[in-house]
C-alpha atoms as one frame of an Amber mdcrd trajectory, in Angstrom:
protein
 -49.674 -39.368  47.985 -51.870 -36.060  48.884 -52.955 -34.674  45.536 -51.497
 -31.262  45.045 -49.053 -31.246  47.544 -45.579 -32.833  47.658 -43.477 -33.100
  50.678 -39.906 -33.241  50.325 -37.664 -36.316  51.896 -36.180 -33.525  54.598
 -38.993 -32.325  55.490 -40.449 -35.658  56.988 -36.912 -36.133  58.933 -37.853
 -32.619  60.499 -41.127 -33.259  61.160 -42.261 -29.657  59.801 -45.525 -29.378
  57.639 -44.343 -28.813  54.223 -45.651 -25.430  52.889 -48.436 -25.925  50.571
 -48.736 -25.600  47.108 -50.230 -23.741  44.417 -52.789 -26.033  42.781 -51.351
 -24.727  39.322 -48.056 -25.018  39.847 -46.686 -28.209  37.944 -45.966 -30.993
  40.764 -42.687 -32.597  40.154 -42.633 -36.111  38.973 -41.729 -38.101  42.492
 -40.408 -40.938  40.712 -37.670 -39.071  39.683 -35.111 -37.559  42.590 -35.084
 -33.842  43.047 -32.739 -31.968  41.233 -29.241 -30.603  43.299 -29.309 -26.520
  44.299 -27.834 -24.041  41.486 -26.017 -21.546  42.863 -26.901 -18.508  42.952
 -26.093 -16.144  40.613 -26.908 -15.314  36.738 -29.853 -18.096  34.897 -27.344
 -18.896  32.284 -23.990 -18.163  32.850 -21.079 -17.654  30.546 -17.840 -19.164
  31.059 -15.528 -16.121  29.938 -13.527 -16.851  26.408  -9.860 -16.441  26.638
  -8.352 -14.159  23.499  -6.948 -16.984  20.935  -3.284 -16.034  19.623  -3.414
 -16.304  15.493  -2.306 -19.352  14.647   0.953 -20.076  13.968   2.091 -21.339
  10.299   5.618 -22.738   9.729   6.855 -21.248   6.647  10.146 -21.351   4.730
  13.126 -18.579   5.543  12.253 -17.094   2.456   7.994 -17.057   2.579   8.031
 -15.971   6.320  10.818 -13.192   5.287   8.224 -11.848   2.489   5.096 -12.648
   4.802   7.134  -9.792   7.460   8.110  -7.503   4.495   4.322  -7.298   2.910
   3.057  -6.635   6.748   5.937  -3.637   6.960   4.986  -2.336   3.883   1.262
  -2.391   4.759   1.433  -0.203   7.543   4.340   2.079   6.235   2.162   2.926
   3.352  -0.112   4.755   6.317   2.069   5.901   8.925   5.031   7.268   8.882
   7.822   4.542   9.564   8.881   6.189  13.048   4.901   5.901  13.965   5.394
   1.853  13.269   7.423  -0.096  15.784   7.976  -3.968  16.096   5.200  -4.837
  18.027   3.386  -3.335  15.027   4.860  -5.323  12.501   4.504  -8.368  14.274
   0.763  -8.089  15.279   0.072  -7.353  11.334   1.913 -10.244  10.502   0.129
 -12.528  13.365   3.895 -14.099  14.925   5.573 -12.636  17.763   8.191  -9.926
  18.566  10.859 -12.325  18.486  10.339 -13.626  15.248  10.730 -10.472  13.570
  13.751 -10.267  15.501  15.094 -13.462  14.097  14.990 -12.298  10.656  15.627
  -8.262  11.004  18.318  -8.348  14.623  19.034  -5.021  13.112  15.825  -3.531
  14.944  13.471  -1.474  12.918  16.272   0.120  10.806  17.010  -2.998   8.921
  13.491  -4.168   8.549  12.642  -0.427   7.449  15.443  -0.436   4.792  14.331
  -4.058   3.244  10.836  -2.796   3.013  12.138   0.399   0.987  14.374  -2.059
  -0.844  11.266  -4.268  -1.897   9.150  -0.760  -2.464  12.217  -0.066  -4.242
  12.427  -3.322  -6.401   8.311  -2.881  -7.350   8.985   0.808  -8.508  11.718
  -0.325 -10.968   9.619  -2.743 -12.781   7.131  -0.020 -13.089   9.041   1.687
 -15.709   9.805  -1.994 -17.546   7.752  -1.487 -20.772   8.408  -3.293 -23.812
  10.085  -1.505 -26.988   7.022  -1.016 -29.026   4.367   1.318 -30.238   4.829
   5.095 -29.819   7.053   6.539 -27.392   4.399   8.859 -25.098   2.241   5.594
 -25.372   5.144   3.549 -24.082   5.522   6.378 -20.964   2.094   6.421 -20.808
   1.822   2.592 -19.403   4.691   3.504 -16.775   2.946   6.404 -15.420   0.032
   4.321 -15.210   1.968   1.866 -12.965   3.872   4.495 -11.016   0.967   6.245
  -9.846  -1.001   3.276  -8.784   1.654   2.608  -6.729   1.789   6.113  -5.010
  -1.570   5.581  -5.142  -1.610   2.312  -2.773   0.515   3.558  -0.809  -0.732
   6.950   0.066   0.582   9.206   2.734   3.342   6.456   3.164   4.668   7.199
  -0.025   6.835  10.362   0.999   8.224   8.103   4.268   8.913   4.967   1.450
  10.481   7.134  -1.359  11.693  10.710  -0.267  13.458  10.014   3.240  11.185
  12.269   4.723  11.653   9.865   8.200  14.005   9.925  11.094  15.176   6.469
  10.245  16.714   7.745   7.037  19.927   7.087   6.192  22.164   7.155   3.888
  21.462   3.547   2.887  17.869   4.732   2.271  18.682   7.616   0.447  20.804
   5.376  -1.860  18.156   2.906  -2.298  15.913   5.925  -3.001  18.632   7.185
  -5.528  18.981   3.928  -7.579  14.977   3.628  -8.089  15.525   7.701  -9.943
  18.464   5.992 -11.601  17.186   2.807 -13.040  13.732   4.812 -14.462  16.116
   6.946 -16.703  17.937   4.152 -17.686  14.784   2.883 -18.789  13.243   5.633
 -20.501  16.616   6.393 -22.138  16.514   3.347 -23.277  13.460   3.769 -25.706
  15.385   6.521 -27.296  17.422   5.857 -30.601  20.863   7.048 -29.487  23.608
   5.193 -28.438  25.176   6.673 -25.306  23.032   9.884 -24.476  24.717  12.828
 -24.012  24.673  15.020 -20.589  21.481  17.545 -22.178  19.438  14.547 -22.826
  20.429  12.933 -19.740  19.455  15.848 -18.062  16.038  16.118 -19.605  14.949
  12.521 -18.221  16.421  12.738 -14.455  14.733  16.648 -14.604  11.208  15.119
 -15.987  11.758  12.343 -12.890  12.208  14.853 -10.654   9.144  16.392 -11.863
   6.986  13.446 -11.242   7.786  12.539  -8.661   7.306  16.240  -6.689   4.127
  16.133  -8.819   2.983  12.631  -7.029   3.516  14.359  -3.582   1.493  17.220
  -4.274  -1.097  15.287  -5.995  -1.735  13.324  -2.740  -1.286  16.773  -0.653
  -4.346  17.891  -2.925  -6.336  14.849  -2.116  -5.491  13.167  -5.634  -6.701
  15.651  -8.046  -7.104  16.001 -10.366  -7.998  12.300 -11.333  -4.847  10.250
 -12.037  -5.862   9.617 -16.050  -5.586  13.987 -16.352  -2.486  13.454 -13.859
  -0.839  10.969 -16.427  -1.702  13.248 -19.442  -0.268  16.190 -17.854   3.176
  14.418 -17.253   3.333  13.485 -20.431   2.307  16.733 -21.882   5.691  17.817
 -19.679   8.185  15.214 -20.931   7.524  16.155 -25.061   7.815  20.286 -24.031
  10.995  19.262 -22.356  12.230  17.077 -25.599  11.230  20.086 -27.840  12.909
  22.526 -26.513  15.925  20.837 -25.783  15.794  19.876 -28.931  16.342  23.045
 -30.108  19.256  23.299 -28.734  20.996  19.784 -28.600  20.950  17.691 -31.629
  21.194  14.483 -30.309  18.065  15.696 -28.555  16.414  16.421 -31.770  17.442
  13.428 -33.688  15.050  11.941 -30.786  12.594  13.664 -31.073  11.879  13.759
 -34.691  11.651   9.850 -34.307   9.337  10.330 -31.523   7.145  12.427 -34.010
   7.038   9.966 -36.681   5.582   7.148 -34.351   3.083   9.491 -32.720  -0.735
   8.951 -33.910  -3.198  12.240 -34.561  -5.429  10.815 -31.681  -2.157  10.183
 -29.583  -0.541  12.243 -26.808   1.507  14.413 -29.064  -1.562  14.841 -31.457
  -3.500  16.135 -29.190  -0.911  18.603 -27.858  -0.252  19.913 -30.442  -3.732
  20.639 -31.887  -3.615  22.333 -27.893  -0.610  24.387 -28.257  -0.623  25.589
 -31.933  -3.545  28.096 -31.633  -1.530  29.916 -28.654   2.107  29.259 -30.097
   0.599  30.971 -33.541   0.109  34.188 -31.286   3.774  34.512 -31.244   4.802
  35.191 -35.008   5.360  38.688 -34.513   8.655  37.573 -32.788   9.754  35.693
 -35.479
């Protein structure tokens, strides 16, 4: 063995002089055979990683039903349902195109009328509040609920709740119907009467109404003012609508005066009234 240099097997077969080399270059170990050629290309290369499909969880009819309901919901809460399609749903879910098939064959109609359905179904219980404590108090919690859920549901809520979608139908608009329906039988519920009569009725679906156009317009105006002064207001709306129907409807009045004697001074009504005297005292001239 030559000190410095090392001649590779090959090159004694040829008979060529091996090339010589570089004193500080670090002579490979001869006892050990030569490494095989790389080829040529990058010093480390990456094997490319295929995309991994989510995996797949076996779930009950009724779980897997729920788990594609929740994903619906999810994205009609931020687009407008005809902006969602299938492929949509089932990439939010993490299961395939045919699996939503297999539980809504009705296409995106049916699976947009079960989500409003279930929207539907969480909107009802918002208004479930039990009989105690003053009355504005008692509305107070439901409008707390109610607007948390517009809230969560942003620009979706006008698709979920109004019909404002080209996959309305009448179905939806019934669905949508029964959710105004059930909160006044709620609320009328808290009132002392026994069947209410078609002014006081009236009061409650108009003071729906009136929420709900104010829940639109409060997310048109980028949710101001706050939702507490939102709540407040509402319920400053609902007792002026029981007053003066009141004066006017006895039923309505019999009502209200047990609405009063509930209310606290630092309550909703208390405060209103310490509001609305001052201006309402302007007005005794006309009396």
């Amino acid at each position: 063995m030559v000190s410095g240099l090392w001649r590779a097997p090959a090159d004694y077969a040829s008979g060529m002089s091996p090339a010589p080399v570089s004193p500080s270059a670090n002579p490979p170990n001869p006892a050990r055979p030569a490494s095989p050629a790389r080829p040529s290309g990058p010093a480390n290369p990456v094997a490319p990683v295929a995309p991994t499909a989510p995996a797949y969880r076996r779930l009950s009819v009724e779980a897997r039903r729920s788990q594609l309901l929740e994903a619906a919901l999810g994205l009609f809460a931020h687009r407008a349902p005809e902006e969602v399609s299938l492929d949509d749903v089932a990439e939010a879910a993490g299961v395939s195109r045919p699996l939503v098939y297999r539980y809504f064959p009705g296409g995106k109609q049916q699976l947009y009328e079960a989500a409003l359905r279930s929207a539907a179904d969480v909107l009802e219980q918002c208004f479930d509040e039990p009989p105690t404590g003053p009355l504005t108090e008692r509305l107070g919690r439901a409008l707390d609920r109610y607007l948390a859920f517009v809230d969560s549901h942003d620009t979706g809520f006008a698709a979920l709740l109004q019909g404002g979608s080209v996959v309305s139908t009448s179905r939806t608009t019934a669905i949508v119907d029964e959710v105004r329906r059930a909160a006044a039988a709620s609320i009328l519920g808290h009132m002392p009467v026994g069947t209410p009569g078609p002014r006081l009725h009236l009061l409650v679906r108009t003071w729906i109404s009136a929420v709900e156009a104010a829940s639109l317009i409060w997310l048109d105006e980028d949710k101001q003012p706050p939702a507490g002064e939102l709540r407040d207001w509402l319920l400053d709306q609902f007792v002026a609508l029981l007053t003066a129907t009141a004066a006017s409807d006895e039923q309505t009045a019999t009502v209200l005066r047990s609405a009063l004697a509930m209310e606290r001074a630092d309550g909703p009504v208390g405060r209103l009234a310490r509001k609305v005297l001052p201006v309402v005292s302007e007005a005794g001239h006309l009396l």
